[in-house]
MIKE-415561 format. One record per residue (C-alpha): residue in one letter; x, y, z. Coordinates in steps of 0.25 Angstrom, whole numbers, padded with zeros to 4 digits, always signed. Example, Ala and Ser with C-alpha at 12.3 -4.5 7.8 and 13.67 -1.06 7.14 Angstrom:
A+0049-0018+0031/S+0055-0004+0029/
***
This chain:
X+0357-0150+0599/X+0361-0136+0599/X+0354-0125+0593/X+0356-0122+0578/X+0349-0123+0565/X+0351-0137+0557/X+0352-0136+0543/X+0344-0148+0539/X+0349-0148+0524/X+0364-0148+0529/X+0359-0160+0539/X+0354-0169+0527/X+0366-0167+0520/X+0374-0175+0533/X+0366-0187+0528/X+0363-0197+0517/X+0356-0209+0521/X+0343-0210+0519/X+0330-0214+0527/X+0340-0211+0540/X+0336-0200+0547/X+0346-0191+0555/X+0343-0181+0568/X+0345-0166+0566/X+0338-0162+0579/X+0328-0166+0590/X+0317-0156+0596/X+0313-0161+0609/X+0308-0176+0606/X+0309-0174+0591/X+0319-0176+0582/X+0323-0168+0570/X+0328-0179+0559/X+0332-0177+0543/X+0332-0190+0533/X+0333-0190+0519/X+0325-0201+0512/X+0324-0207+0499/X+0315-0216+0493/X+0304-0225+0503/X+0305-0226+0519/X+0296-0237+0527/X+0283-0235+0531/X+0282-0234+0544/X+0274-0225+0556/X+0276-0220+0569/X+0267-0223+0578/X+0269-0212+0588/X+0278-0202+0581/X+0275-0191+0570/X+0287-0187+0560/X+0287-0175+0552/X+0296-0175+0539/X+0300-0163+0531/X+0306-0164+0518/X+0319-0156+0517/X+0320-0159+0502/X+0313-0170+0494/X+0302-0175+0493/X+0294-0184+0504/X+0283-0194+0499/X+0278-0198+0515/X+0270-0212+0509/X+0258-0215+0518/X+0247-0226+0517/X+0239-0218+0511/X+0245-0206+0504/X+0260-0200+0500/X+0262-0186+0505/X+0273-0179+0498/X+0283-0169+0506/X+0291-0160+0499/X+0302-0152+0502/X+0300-0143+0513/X+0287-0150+0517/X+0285-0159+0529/X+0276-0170+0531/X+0271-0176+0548/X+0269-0191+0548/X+0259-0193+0560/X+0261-0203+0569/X+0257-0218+0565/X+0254-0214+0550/X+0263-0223+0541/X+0270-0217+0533/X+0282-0219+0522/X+0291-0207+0517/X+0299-0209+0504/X+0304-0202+0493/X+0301-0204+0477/X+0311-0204+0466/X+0326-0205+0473/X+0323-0193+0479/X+0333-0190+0493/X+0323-0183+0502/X+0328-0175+0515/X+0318-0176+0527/X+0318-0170+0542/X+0307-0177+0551/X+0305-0173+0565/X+0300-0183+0574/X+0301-0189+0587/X+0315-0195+0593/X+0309-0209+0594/X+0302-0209+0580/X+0306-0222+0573/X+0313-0220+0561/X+0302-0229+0553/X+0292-0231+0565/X+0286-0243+0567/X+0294-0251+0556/X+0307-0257+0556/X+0313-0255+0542/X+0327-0256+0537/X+0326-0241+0534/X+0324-0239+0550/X+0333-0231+0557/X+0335-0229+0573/X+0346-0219+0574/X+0346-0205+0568/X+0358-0198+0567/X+0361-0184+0571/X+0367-0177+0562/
***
């Protein structure tokens, strides 16, 4: 990839399917990914990979065992490693994401789901 700015607003507007993430970049053995999200995901953990989101606009409800964290637009929320964990979004609301996280990072970890996806798109 050559260097110039991305214009991560411009790139979510190249996609409409939800829970599908697609790749914007990759930085050494990361990859730079944006989703747009609405209503609930699958809980699910990773057991050897962290995943940072940021919300871009919306607002995130990151669902764990024991508490729900709220992230709002312009704020970013890490998910350590083997901490179960379920993001969603209340009242219809179409929330815009980009995580950063490892090229091999399972889309939903350690479960398989009809929601999982193996194959992120450039765009």
């Amino acid at each position: 990839m050559k260097e110039k700015a991305i214009n991560i607003k411009e790139k979510h507007g190249l996609f409409s399917k939800q829970w599908h993430p697609h790749r914007i970049a990759t930085v050494d053995n990361m990859q730079v990914i944006l989703a747009k999200i609405k209503g609930e995901f699958v809980w699910h953990s990773h057991d050897d990979e962290d995943e940072l989101f940021q919300v871009v606009k919306g607002t995130l409800y990151m669902q764990f065992r024991d508490r729900t964290e709220v992230v709002n637009e312009g704020e970013l929320i890490v998910v350590p490693k083997g901490v179960e964990h379920n993001p969603s979004t209340k009242d219809g609301e179409e929330v815009h994401l980009l995580l950063f996280e490892k090229m091999d990072t399972a889309h939903t970890g350690n479960v398989e789901d009809e929601m999982t996806q193996t194959e992120y798109p450039w765009i």
